[in-house]
FIVO-528398 format. One record per atom (N, C-alpha, C): residue in one letter; residue number from 1; x, y, z; atom name. Coordinates in Angstrom, 1 decimal. Layout:
<rs>
  type  seq       x       y       z  atom
     A  NUM       X       Y       Z    CA
...
</rs>
This chain:
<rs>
  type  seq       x       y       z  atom
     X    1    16.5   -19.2    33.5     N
     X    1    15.5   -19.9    32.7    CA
     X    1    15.4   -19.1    31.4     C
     X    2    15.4   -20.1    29.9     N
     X    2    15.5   -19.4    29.1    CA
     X    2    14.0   -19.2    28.7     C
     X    3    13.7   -17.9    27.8     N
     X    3    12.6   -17.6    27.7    CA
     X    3    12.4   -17.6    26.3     C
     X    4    11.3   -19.0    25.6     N
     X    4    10.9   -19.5    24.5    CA
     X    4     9.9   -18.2    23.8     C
     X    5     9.3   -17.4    24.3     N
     X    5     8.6   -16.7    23.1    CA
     X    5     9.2   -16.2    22.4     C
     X    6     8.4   -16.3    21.1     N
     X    6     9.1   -15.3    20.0    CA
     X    6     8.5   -14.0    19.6     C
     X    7     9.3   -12.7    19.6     N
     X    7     8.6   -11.9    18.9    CA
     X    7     8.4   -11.8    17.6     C
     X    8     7.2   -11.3    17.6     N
     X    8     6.6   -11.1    16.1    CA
     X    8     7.5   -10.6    15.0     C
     X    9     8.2   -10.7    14.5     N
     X    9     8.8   -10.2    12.9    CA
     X    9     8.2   -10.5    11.7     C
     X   10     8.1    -9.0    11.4     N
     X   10     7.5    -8.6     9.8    CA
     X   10     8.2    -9.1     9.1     C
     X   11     8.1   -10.0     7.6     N
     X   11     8.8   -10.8     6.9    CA
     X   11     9.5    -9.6     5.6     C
     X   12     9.9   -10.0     4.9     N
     X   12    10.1    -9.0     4.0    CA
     X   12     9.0    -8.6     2.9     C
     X   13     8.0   -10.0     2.9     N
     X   13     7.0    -9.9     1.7    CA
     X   13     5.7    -8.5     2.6     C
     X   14     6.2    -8.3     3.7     N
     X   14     5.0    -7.4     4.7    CA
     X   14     5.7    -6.2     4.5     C
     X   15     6.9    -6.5     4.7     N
     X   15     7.8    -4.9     4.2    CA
     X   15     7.4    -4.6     2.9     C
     X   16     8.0    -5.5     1.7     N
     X   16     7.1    -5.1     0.4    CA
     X   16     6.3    -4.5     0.3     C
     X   17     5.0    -5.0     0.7     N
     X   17     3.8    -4.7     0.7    CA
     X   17     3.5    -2.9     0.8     C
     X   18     4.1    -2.9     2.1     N
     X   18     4.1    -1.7     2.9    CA
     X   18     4.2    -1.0     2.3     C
     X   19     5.9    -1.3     2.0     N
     X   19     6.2     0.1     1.2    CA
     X   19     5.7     0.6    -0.4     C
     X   20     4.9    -0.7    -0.7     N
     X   20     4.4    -0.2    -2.2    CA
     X   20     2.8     0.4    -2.1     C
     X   21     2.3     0.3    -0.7     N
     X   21     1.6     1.1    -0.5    CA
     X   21     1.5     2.3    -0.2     C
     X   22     2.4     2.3     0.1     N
     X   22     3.3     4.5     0.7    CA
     X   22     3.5     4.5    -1.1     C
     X   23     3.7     3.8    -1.7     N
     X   23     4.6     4.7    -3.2    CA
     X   23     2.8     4.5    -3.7     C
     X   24     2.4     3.7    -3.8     N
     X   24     1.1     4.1    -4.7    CA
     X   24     0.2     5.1    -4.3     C
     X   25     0.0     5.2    -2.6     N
     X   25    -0.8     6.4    -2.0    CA
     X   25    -0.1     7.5    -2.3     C
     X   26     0.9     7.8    -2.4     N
     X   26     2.0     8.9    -2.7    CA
     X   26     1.2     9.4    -4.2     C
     X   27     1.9     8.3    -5.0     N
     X   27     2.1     8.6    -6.5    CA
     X   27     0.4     8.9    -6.6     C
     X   28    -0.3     8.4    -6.1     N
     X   28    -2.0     8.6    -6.3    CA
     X   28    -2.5    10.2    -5.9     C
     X   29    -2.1    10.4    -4.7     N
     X   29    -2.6    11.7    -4.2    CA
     X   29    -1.5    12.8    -5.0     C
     X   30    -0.6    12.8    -5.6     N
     X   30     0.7    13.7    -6.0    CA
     X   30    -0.7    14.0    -7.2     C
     X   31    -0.3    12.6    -8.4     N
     X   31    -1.3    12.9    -9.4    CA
     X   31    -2.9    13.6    -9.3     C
     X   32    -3.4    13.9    -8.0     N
     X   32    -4.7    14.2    -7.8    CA
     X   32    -4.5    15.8    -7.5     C
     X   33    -3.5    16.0    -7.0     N
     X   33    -2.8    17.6    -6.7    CA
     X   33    -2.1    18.3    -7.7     C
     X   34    -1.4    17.5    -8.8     N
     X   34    -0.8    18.8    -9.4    CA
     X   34    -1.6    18.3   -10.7     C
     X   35    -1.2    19.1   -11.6     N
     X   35    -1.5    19.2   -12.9    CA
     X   35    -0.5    18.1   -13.9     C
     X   36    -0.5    16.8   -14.2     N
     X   36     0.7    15.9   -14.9    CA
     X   36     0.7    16.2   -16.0     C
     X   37    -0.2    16.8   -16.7     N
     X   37    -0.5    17.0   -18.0    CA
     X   37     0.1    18.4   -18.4     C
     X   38     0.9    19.0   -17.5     N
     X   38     1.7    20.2   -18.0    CA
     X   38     2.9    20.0   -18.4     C
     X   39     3.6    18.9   -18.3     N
     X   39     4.5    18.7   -18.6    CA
     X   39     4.3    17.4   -19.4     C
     X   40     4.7    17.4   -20.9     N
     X   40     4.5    16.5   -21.6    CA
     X   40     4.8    14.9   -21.3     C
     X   41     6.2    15.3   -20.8     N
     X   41     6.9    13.7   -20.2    CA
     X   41     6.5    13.0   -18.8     C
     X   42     6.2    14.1   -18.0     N
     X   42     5.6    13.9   -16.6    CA
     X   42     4.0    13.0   -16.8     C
     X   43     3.1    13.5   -17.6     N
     X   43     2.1    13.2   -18.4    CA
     X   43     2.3    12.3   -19.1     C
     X   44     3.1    11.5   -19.6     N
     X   44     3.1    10.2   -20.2    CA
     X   44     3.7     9.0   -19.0     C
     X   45     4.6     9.3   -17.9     N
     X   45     5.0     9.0   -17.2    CA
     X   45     3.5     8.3   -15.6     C
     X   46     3.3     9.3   -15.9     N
     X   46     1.7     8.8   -15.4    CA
     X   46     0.6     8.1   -15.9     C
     X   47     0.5     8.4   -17.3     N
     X   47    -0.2     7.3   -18.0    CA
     X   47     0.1     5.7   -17.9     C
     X   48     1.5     5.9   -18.0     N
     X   48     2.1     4.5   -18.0    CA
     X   48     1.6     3.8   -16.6     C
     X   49     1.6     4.8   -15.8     N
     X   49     1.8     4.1   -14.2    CA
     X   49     0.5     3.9   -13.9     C
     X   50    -0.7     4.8   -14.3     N
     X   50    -2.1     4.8   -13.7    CA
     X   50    -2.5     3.5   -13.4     C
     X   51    -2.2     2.8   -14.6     N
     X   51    -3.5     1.3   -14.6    CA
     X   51    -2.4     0.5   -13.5     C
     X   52    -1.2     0.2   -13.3     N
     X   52    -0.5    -0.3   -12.2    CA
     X   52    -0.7    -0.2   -11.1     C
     X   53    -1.2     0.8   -11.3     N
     X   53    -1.5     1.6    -9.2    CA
     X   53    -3.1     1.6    -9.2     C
     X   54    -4.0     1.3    -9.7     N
     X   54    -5.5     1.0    -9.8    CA
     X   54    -5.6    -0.6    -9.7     C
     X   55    -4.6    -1.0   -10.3     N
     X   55    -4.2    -2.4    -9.7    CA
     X   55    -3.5    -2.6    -8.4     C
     X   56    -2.8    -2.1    -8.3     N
     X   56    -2.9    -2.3    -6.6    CA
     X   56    -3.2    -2.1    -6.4     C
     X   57    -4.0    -0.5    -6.1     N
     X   57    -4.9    -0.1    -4.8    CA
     X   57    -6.1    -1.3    -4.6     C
     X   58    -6.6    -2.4    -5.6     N
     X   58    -7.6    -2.8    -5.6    CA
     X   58    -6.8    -4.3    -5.1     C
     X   59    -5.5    -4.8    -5.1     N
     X   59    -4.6    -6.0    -4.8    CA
     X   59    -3.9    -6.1    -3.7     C
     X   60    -3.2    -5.1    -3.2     N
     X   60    -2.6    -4.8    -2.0    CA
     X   60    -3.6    -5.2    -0.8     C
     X   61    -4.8    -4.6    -0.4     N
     X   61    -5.9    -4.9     0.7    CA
     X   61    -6.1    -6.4     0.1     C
     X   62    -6.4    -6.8    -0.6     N
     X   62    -6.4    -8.4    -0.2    CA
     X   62    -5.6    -9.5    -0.3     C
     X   63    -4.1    -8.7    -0.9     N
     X   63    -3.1   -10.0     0.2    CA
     X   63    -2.6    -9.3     1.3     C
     X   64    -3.3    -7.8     1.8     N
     X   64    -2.8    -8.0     3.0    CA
     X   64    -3.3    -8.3     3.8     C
     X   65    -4.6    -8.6     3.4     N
     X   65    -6.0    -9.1     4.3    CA
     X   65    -5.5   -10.7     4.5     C
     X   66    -5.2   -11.5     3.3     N
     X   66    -4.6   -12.9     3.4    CA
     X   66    -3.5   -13.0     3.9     C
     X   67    -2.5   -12.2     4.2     N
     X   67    -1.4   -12.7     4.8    CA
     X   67    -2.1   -12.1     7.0     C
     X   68    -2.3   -11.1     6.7     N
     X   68    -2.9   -11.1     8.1    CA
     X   68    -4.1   -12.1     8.9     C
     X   69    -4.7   -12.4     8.1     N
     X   69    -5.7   -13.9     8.2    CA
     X   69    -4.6   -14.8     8.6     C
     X   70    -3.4   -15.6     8.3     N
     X   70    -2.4   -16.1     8.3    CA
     X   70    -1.3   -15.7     9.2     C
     X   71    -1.8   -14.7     9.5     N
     X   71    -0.4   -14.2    10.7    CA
     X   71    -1.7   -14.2    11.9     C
     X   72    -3.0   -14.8    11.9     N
     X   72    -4.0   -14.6    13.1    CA
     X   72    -4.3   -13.2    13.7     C
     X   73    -4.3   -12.2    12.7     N
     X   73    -4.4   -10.9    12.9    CA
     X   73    -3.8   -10.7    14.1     C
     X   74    -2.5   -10.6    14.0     N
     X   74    -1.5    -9.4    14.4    CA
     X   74    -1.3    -8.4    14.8     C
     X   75    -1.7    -7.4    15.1     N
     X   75    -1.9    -6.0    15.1    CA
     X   75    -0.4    -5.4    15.0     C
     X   76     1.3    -6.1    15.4     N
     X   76     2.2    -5.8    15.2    CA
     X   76     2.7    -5.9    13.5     C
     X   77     1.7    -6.3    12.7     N
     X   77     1.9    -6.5    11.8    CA
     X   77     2.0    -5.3    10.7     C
     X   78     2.7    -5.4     9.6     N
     X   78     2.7    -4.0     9.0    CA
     X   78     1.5    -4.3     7.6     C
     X   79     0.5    -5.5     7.7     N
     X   79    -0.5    -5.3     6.9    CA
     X   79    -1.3    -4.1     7.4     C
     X   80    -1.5    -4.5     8.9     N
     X   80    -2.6    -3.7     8.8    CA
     X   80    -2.4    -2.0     8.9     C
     X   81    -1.4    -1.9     8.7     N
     X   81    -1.0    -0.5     8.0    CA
     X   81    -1.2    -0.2     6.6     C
     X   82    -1.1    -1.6     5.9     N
     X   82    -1.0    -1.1     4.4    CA
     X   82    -2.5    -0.9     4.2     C
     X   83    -3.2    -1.7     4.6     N
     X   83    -4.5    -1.7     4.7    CA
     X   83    -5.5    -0.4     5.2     C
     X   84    -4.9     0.1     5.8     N
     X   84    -5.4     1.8     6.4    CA
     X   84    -4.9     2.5     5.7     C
     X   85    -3.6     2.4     4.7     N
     X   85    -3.4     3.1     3.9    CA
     X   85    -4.6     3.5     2.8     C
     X   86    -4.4     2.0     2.3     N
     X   86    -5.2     2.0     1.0    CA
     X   86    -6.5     2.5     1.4     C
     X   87    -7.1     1.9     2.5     N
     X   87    -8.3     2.6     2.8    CA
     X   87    -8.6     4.3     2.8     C
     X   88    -7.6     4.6     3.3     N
     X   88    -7.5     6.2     3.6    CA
     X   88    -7.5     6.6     2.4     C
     X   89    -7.2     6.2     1.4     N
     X   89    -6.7     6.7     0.1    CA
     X   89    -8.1     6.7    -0.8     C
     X   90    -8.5     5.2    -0.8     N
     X   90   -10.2     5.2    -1.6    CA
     X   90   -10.9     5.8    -0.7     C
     X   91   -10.7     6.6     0.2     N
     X   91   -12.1     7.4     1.2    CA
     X   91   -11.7     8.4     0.5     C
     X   92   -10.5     9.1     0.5     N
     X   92   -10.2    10.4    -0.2    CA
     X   92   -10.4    10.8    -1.4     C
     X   93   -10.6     9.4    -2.2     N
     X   93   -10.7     9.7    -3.5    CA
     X   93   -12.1    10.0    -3.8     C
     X   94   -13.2     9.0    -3.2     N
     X   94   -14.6     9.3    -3.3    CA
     X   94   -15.0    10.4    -2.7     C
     X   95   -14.6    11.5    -1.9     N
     X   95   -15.1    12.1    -1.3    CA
     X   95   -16.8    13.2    -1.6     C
</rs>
């Protein structure tokens, strides 16, 4: 007997997601540890990127919240990783 369930597969837009939450939590905590402004070009390099990654950190949690609403919350899902990410990330920064 053949057996109709399907497993869960992450789409590529949940891969996306994911992984642009590891590069902004990355690039977010790197800039909060070293000094960017010592190096002239590293410091403009960051400038450029700040407001992009303040924009996600605040865009990412709510389409990952919408696509997991849409996947029936999941827990196989890789929102809700990106979602603990970002979380972890605004707890660290307020501290």
């Amino acid at each position: 007997m053949k057996d109709n369930s399907s497993a869960f597969k992450n789409t590529l837009l949940n891969k996306a997601i994911f992984a642009s939450s590891i590069l902004v939590g990355a690039f977010w905590i790197l800039g909060q540890m070293f000094n960017v402004y010592h190096y002239a070009l590293v410091g403009a390099i960051f400038e450029i990127l700040w407001l992009p990654c303040i924009i996600s950190i605040v865009g990412i949690p709510i389409i990952s919240l919408i696509l997991l609403i849409k996947e029936k919350f999941n827990l196989l899902s890789l929102n809700v990783y990106s979602i603990i990410i970002i979380g972890v990330l605004i707890l660290s920064t307020i501290k």
